[in-house]
Backbone bond lengths (Angstrom), bond angles and torsions (degrees), N, CA, C in turn:
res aa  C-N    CA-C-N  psi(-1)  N-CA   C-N-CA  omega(-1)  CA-C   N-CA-C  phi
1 X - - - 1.452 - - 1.516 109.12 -
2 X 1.445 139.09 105.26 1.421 137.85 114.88 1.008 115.07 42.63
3 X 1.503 143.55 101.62 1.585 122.57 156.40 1.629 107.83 -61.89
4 X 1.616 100.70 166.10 1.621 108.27 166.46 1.055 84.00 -59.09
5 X 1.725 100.62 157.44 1.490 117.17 163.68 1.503 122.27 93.59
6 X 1.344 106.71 -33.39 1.380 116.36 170.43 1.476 127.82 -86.92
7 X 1.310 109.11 108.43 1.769 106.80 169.74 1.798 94.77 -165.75
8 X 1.510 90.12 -158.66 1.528 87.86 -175.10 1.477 116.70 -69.65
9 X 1.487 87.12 174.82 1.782 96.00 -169.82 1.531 133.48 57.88
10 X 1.402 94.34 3.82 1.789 102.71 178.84 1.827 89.32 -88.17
11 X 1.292 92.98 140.54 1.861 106.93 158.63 1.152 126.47 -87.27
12 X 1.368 126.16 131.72 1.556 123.59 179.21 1.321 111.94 -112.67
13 X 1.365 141.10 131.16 1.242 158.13 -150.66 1.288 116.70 3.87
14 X 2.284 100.58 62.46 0.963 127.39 142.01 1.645 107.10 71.34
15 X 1.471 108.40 25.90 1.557 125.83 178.64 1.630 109.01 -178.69
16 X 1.622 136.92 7.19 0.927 112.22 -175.81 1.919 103.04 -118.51
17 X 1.541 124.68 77.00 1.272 116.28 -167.80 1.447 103.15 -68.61
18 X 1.668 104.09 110.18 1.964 114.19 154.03 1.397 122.68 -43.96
19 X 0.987 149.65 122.22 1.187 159.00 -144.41 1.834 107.54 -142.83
20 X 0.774 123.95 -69.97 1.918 122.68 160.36 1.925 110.47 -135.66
21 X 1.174 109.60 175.33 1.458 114.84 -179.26 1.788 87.09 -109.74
22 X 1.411 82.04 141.43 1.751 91.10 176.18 1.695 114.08 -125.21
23 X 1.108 108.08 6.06 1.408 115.97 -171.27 1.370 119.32 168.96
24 X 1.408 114.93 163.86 1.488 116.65 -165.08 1.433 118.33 -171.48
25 X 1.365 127.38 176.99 1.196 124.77 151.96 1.311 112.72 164.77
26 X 0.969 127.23 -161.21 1.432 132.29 -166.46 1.812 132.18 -44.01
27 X 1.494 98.50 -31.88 1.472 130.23 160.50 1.477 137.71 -81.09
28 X 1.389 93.44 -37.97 1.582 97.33 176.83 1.868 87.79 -174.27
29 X 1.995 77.83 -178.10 1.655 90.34 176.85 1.424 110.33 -122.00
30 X 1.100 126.91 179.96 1.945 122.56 -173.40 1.306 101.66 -148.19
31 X 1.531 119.35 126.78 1.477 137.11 -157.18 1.601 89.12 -123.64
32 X 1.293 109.53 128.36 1.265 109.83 136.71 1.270 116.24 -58.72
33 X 1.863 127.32 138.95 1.500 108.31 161.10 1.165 84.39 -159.02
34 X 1.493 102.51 -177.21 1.731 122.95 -163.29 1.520 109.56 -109.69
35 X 1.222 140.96 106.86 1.244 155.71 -172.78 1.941 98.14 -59.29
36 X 0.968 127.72 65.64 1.558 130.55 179.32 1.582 128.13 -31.55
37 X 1.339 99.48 -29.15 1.841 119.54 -177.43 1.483 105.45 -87.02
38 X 1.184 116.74 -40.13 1.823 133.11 170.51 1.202 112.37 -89.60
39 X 1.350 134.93 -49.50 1.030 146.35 -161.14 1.448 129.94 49.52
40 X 1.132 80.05 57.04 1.937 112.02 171.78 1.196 122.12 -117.97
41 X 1.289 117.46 143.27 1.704 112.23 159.17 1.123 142.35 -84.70
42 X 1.708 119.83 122.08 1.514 119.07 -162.76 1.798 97.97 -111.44
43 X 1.696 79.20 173.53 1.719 79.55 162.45 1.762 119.23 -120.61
44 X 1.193 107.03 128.69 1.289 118.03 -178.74 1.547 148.00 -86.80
45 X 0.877 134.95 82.77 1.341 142.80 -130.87 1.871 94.99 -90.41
46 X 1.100 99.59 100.31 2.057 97.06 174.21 2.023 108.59 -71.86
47 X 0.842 144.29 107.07 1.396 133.69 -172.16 1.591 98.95 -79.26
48 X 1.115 126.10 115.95 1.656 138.96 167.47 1.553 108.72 -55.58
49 X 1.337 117.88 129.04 1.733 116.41 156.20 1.739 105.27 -88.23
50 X 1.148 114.66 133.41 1.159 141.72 163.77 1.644 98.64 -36.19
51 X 1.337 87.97 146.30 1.809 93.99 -175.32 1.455 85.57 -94.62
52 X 1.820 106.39 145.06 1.111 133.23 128.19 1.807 82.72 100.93
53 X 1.336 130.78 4.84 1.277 128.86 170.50 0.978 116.31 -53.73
54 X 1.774 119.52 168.54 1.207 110.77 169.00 1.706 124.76 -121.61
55 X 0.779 120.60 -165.69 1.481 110.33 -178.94 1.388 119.61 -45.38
56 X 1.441 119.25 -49.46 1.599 109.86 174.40 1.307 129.93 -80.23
57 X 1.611 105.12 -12.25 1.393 103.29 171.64 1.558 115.48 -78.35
58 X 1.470 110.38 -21.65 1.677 99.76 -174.84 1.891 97.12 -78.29
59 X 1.510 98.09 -32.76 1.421 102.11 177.07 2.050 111.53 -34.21
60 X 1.143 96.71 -55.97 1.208 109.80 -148.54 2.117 98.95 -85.71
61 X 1.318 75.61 -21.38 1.965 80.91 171.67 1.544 112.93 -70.68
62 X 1.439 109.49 -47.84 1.345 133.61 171.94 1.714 108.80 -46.27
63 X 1.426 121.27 -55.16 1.427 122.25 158.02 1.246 120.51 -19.48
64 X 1.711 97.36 -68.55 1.347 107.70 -150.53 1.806 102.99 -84.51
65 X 1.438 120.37 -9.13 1.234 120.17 -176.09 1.552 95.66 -76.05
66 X 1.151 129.71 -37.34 1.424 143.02 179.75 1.089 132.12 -67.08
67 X 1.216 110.95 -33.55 1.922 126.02 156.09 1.393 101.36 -65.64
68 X 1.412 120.11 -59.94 1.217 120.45 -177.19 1.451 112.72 -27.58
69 X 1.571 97.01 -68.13 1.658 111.98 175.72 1.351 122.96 -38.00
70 X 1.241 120.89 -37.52 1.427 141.96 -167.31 1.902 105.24 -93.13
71 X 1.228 92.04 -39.84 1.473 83.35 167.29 1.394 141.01 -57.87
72 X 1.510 98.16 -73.14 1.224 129.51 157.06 1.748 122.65 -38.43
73 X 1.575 121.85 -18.81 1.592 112.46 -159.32 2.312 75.56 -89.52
74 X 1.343 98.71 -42.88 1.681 117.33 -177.49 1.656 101.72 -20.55
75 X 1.424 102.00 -46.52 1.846 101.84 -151.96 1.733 80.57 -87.67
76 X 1.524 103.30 164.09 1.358 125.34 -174.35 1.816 90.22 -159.70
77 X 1.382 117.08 120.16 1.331 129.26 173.77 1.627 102.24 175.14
78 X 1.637 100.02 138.61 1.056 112.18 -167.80 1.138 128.64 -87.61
79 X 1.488 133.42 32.58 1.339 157.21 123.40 1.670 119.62 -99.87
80 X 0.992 112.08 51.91 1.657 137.21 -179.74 1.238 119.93 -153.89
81 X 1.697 119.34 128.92 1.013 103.76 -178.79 1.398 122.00 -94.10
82 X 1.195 133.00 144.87 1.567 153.01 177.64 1.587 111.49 -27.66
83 X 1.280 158.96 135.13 1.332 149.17 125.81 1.340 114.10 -77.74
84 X 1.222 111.90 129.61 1.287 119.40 -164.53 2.127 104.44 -111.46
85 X 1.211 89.93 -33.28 1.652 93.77 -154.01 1.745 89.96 -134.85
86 X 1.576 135.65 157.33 1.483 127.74 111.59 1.645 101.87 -121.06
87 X 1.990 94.62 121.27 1.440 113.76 164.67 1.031 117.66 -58.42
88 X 1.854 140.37 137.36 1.318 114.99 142.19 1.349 110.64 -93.95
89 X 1.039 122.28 138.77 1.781 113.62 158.73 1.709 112.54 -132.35
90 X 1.346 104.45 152.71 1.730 105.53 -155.67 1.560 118.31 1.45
91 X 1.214 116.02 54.96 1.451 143.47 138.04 1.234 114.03 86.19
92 X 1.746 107.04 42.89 1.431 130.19 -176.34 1.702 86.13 -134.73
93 X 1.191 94.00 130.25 1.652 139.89 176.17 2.087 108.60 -73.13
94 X 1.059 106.69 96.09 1.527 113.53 175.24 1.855 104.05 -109.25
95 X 1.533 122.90 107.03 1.120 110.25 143.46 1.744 147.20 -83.99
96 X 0.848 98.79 124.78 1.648 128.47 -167.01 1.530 98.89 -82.14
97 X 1.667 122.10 97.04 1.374 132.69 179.46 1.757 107.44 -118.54
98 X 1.442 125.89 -172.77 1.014 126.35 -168.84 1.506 85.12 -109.67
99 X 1.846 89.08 163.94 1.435 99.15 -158.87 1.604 109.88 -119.06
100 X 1.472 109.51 108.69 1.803 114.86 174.35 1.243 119.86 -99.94
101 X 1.067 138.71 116.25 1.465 159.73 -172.31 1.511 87.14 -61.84
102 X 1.191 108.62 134.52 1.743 110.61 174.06 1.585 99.79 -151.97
103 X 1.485 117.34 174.61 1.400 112.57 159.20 2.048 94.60 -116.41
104 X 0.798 112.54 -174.81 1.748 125.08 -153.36 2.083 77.94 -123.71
105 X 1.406 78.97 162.22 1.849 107.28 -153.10 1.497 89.37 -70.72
106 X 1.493 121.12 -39.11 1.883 116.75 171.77 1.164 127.43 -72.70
107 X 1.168 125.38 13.02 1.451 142.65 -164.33 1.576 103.39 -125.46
108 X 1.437 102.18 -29.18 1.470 96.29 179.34 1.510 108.52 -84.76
109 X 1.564 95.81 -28.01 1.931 108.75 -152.60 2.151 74.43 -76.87
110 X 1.289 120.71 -36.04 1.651 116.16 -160.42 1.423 91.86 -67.74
């Protein structure tokens, strides 16, 4: 689920304009958006806090969205995608990756 506030045309740390949601799931959601300082399009990963958590669990989600970030920018291989950025904004973790146009595994199987 979307926080209020989130959809297109909102900016995320004041350079990342959302443009449509392209994917999602249980963890987070993934925005197409437009990198404003470059002016390219990335893909943006919003990381979700768990409903009804409490302070250390978002704490500790927030960690791990951040290692993630840190992990992942490390690897360089050319069937991988790029990390470019991790946003914070009011103290939710957005990674900022490069952006490949794909169609999704039911689209191929349709």
């Amino acid at each position: 689920m979307t926080p209020p506030g989130t959809g297109p045309g909102r900016l995320v740390a004041g350079r990342y304009r959302l443009e449509e949601q392209i994917g999602g799931g249980g963890m987070g959601t993934v925005w197409l958006a437009r990198d404003e300082r470059l002016g390219r399009q990335v893909a943006v990963k919003q990381v979700l806090m768990p409903l009804g958590a409490d302070e250390e669990q978002i704490d500790e989600q927030r960690q791990r969205a951040l290692r993630e970030g840190r992990i992942a920018a490390r690897l360089t291989h050319p069937h991988a995608i790029s990390v470019y950025d991790v946003a914070v904004e009011d103290g939710v973790p957005w990674l900022v990756m490069e952006y490949l146009p794909s169609r999704s595994l039911a689209q191929v199987l349709g």
